[in-house]
C-alpha positions in Angstrom: -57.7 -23.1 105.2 -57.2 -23.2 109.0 -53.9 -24.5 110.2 -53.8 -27.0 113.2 -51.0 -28.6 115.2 -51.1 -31.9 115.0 -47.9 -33.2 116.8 -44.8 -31.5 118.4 -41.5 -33.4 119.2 -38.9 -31.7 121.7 -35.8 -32.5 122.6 -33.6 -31.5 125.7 -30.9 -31.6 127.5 -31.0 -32.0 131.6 -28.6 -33.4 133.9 -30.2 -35.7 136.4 -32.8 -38.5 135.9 -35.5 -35.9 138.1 -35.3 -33.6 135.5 -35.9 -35.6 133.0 -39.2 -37.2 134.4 -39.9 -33.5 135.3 -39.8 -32.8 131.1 -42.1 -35.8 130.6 -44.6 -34.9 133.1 -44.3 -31.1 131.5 -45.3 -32.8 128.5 -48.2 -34.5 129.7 -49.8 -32.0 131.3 -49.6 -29.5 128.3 -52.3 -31.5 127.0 -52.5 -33.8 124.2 -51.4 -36.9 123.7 -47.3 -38.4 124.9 -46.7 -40.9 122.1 -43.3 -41.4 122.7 -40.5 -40.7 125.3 -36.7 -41.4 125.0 -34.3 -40.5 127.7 -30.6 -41.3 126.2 -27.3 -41.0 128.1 -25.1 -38.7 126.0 -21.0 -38.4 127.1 -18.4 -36.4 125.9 -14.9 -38.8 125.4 -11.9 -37.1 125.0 -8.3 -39.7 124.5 -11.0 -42.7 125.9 -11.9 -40.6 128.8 -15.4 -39.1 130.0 -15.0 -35.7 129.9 -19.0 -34.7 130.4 -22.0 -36.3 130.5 -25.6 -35.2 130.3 -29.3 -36.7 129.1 -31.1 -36.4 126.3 -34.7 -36.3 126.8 -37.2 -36.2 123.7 -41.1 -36.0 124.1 -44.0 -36.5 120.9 -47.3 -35.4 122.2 -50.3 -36.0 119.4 -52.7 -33.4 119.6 -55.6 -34.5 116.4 -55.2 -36.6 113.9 -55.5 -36.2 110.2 -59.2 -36.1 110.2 -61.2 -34.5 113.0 -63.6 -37.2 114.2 -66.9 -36.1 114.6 -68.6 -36.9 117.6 -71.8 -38.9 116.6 -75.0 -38.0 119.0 -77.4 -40.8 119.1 -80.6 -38.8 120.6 -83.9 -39.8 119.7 
């Protein structure tokens, strides 16, 4: 039985808004499909103060589905 990727979700962390459309565009050009994209902004409190801040930036790219779908030539 041959194994094949099917979908791939990464997560990571990146300090400015340009490096987390940099990740996203990353992803899309790897090939496959981008199914989903979250970019959250993640702080550190400490005694009701920000003491850090960051993003988190999470890709899912779709590469094939369940089922290969076979291409159907209509040549006569």
């Amino acid at each position: 039985m041959a194994k094949l990727l099917m979908r791939s979700v990464e997560s990571y962390k990146v300090d400015t808004e340009a490096e987390a459309q940099e990740v996203i565009q990353d992803a899309i050009a790897a090939g496959g499909e981008l199914t989903k994209k979250t970019i959250e902004l993640k702080q550190k409190k400490s005694k009701g103060q920000i003491v850090d801040e960051c993003l988190k930036v999470t890709v899912q790219v779709d590469y094939s589905g369940l089922w290969l779908e076979e291409e159907s030539s209509n040549e006569d």
